[in-house]
C-alpha positions in Angstrom: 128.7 125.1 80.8 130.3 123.8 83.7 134.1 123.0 83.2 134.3 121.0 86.4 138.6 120.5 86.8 138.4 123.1 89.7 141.3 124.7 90.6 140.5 124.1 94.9 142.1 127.0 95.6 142.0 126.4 99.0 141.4 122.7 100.1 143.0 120.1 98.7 141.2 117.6 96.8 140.8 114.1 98.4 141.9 112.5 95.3 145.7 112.6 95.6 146.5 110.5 92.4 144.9 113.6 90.1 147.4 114.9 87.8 147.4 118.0 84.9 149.8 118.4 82.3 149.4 121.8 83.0 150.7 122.1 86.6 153.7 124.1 86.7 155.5 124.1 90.7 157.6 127.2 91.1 160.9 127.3 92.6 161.6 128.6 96.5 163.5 131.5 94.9 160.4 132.2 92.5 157.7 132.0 94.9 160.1 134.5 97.9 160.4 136.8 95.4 156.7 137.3 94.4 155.9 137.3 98.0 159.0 139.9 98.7 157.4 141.8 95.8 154.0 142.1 96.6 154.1 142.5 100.5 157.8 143.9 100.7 161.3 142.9 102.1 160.7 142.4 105.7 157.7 140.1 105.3 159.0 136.5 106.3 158.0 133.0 103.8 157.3 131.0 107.7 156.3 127.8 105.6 154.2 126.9 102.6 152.7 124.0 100.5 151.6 123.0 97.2 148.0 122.3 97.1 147.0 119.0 95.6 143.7 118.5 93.4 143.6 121.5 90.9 144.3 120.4 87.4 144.8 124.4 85.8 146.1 126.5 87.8 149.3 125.8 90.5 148.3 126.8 94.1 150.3 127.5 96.8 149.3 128.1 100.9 151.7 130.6 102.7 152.0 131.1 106.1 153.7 134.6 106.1 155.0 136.8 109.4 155.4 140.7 110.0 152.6 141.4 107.6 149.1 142.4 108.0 147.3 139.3 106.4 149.5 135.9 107.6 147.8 133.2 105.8 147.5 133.7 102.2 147.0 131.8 98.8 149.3 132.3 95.8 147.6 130.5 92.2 150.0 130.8 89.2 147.7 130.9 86.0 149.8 128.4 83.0 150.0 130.5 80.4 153.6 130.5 80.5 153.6 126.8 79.2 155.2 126.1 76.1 153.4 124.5 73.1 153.1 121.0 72.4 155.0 119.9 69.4 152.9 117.1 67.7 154.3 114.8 65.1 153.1 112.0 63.3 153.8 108.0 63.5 157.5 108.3 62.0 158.2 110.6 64.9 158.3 114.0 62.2 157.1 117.4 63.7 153.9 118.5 62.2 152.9 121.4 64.0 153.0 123.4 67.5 149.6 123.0 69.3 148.6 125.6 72.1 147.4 123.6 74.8 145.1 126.8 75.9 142.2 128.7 74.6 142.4 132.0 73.9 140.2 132.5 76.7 142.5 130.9 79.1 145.1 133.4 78.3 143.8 136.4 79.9 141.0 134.8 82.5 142.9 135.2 85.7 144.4 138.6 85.1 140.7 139.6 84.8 139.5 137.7 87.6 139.7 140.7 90.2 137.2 142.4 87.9 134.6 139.2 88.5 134.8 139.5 92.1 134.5 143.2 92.3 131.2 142.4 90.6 130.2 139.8 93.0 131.1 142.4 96.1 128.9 145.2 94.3 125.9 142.7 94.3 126.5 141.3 97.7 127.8 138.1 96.9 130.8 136.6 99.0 133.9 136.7 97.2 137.6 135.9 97.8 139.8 138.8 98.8 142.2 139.3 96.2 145.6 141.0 97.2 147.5 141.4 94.6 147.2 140.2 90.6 150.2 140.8 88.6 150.6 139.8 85.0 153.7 142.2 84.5 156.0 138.8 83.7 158.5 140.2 86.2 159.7 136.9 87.7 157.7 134.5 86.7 156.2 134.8 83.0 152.8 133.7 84.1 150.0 135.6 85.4 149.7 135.1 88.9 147.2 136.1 92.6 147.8 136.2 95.8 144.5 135.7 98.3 143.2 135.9 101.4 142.9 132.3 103.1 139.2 131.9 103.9 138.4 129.1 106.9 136.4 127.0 105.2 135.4 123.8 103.8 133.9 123.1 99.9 130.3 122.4 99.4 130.6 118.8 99.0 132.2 118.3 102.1 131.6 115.2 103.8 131.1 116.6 107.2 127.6 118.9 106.1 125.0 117.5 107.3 121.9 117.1 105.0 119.9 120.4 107.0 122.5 122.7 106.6 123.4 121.5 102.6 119.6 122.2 102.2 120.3 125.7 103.4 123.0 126.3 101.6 121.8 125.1 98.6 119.4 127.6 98.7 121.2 130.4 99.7 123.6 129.5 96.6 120.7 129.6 94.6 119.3 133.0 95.2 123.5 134.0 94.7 123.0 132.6 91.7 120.0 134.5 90.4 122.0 137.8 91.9 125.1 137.1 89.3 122.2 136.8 86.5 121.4 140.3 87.0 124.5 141.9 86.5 123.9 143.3 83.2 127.3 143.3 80.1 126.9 145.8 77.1 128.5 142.8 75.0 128.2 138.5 75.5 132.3 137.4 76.1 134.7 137.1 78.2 135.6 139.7 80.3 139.1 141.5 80.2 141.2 142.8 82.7 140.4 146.9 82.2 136.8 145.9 82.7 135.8 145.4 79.2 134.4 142.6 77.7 136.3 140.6 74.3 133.1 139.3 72.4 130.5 140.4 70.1 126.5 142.2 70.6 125.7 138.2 69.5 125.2 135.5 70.8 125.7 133.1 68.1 129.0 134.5 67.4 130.0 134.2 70.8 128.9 130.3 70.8 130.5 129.7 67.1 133.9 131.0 68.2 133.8 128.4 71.5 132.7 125.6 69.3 135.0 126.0 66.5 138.1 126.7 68.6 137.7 123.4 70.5 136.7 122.0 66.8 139.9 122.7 65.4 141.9 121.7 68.6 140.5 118.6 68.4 141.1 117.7 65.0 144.8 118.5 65.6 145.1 115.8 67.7 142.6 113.3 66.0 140.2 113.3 69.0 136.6 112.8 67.7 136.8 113.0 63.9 134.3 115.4 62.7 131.9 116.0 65.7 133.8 119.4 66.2 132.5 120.4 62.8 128.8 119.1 63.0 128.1 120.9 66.9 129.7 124.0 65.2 127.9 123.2 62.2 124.7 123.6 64.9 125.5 126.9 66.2 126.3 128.4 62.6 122.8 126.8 60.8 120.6 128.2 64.5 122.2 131.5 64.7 118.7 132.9 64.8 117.8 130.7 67.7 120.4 132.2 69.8 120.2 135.3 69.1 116.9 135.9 70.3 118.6 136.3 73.6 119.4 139.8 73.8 120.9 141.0 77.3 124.2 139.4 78.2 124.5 138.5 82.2 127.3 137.0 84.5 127.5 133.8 84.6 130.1 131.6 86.4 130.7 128.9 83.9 132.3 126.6 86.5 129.7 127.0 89.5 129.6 123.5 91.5 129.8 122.3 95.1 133.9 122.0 94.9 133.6 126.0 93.9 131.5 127.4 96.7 133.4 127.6 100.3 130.8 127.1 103.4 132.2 128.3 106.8 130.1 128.0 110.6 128.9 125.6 113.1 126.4 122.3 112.3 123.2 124.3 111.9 124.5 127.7 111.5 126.5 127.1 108.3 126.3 129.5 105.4 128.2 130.5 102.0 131.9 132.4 102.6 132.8 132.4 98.8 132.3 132.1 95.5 135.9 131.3 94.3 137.2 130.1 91.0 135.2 133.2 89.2 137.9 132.8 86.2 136.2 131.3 84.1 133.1 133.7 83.9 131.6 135.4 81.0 128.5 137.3 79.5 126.4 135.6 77.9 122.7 133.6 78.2 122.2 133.4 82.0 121.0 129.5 81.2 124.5 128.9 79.4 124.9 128.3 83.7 125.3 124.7 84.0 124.1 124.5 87.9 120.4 125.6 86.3 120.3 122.0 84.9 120.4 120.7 88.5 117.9 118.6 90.1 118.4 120.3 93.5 115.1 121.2 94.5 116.5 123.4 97.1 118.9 125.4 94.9 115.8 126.2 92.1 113.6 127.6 95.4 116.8 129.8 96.0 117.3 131.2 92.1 113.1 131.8 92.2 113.2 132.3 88.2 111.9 129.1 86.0 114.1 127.8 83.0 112.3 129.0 79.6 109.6 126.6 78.9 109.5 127.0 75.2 110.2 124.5 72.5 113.4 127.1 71.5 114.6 127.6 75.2 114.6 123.8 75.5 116.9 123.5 72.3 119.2 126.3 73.2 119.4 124.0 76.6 120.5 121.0 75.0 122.7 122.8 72.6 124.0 124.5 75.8 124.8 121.2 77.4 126.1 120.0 74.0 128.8 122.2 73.8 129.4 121.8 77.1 129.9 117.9 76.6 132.0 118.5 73.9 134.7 120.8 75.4 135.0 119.0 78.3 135.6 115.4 76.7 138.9 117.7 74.4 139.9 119.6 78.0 139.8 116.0 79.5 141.8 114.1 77.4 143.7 116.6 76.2 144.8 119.3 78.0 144.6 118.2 81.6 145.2 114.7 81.2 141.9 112.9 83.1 141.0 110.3 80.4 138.9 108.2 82.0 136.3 111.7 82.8 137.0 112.6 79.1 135.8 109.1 77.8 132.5 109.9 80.4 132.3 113.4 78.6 132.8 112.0 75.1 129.5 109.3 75.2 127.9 112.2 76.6 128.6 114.3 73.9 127.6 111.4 71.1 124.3 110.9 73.2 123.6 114.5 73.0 124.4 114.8 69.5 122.1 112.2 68.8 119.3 113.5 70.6 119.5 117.3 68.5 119.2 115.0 65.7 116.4 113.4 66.7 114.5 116.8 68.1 114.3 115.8 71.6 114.9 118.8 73.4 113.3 117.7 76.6 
């Protein structure tokens, strides 16, 4: 299910003009005292810089002095954003409308817990420093991070040998996060458990019908919300035949993946922007619908052949489609990708209708 508004935690995006409604820039005085708080009085601010590109969360680079780590990253999670009042055509107030998901809400506080996971299994993960969620000065969760030389995945400058490479070795990554085993399908929390449910289909029903009723607030896509929830509630059986919830990303693509080394020597130096991660079906995993040769030699495990591990797919993607085209147009304001996510969405709907799974 792959989100795709990336957060670049570290590089900015080459696409200046991209804006969110959910950025939130923090004042000098804000951003010295979380940095005086976290790595104490004497540590020196030397300079620092809003990163561009990420449409969620606000990222900062600091250059700090008389500490042990100098260059760091601070990301400020936007829960601290206020609702959005919607009213009708005469201008009245209807209702408030949370522009998150209750997921949103507590993802980055728990995002330490994802990368411990990812250290225990030998996958490269950011060094986090410090999370705080305490709402002492700023009433947002927020991390600091260790600065990782690097460039993205999609980076202009790799050269086709070494994105073969590293497309593999993010495969077989990959297959190493689908083996770390959850007692429950969810989201994870910050004290390590996991909000959610022993099913599957609840899991899926809750997603759908949250970004169902989010939509209809607004008017966006009148009554597709209810008919891909209507999906998940009428195939419960379907998913539920997956039994073992395992780690999966949920936002795994090239701009998430940091690559560090020399032409010919490069390999992976992070898996960042673990946030979004939850238990749950390991093919809920977006990347698996890849046509990357490369990557599927690295994962070495086949997609489920079956006639019901095809639907689940396509349901998978459907959901996907659907939350995306709402996150798009509604929440971080990128309406020309939500209008590609919405006939996306239609064309998926209309090929569960018709059966074809394929």
């Amino acid at each position: 299910m792959a989100h795709q508004h990336s957060d670049n935690q570290q590089h900015a995006n080459q696409n200046q003009h991209q804006h969110s409604g959910l950025h939130s820039p923090i004042s000098a005085e804000v951003l010295h005292a979380l940095v005086h708080r976290h790595f104490g009085d004497k540590v020196v601010v030397k300079q620092y810089g809003l990163l561009q590109g990420g449409l969620f969360n606000t990222t900062y680079r600091i250059q700090l002095e008389h500490t042990a780590i100098t260059d760091v990253i601070l990301r400020l999670a936007p829960e601290g954003v206020q609702p959005l009042q919607l009213a009708n055509e005469k201008g009245e107030q209807l209702t408030e409308h949370d522009p998150l998901f209750s997921f949103e809400r507590t993802m980055m506080a728990a995002e330490p817990v994802i990368y411990e996971h990812y250290r225990l299994a030998g996958i490269p993960a950011p060094e986090v420093l410090a999370c705080d969620d305490s709402a002492q000065d700023v009433s947002r969760t927020y991390m600091f991070m260790a600065f990782i030389p690097s460039v993205q995945l999609d980076h202009a400058s790799i050269e086709e040998k070494d994105k073969n490479h590293l497309y593999i070795q993010l495969g077989m990554y990959t297959a190493t996060m689908h083996r770390i085993e959850g007692a429950l399908f969810g989201w994870p929390q910050a004290d390590g458990t996991i909000r959610g449910s022993e099913h599957w289909s609840e899991v899926l029903i809750a997603i759908a019908d949250e970004t169902s009723k989010k939509a209809a607030l607004v008017g966006f896509m009148p009554g597709i919300g209810e008919k891909i929830t209507a999906i998940f509630k009428q195939n419960k059986a379907l998913f539920d035949q997956i039994k073992q919830p395992v780690l999966v990303h949920n936002d795994l693509w090239a701009a998430n993946v940091l690559v560090h080394g020399k032409q010919g020597g490069m390999s992976i130096a992070a898996v960042i922007d673990g946030d979004r991660s939850m238990f749950a079906d390991r093919e809920y995993e977006a990347i698996l619908n890849t046509d990357s040769a490369a990557f599927h030699a690295g994962y070495g495990c086949s997609l489920e052949s079956s006639p019901e591990g095809q639907a689940r797919r396509l349901a998978y993607r459907l959901l996907s489609s659907y939350f995306n085209a709402y996150v798009h147009q509604h929440q971080v304001d990128q309406p020309e990708d939500g209008r590609i996510f919405e006939e996306r969405t239609l064309d998926l709907l209309e090929k569960w209708d018709m059966g074809q799974f394929r």
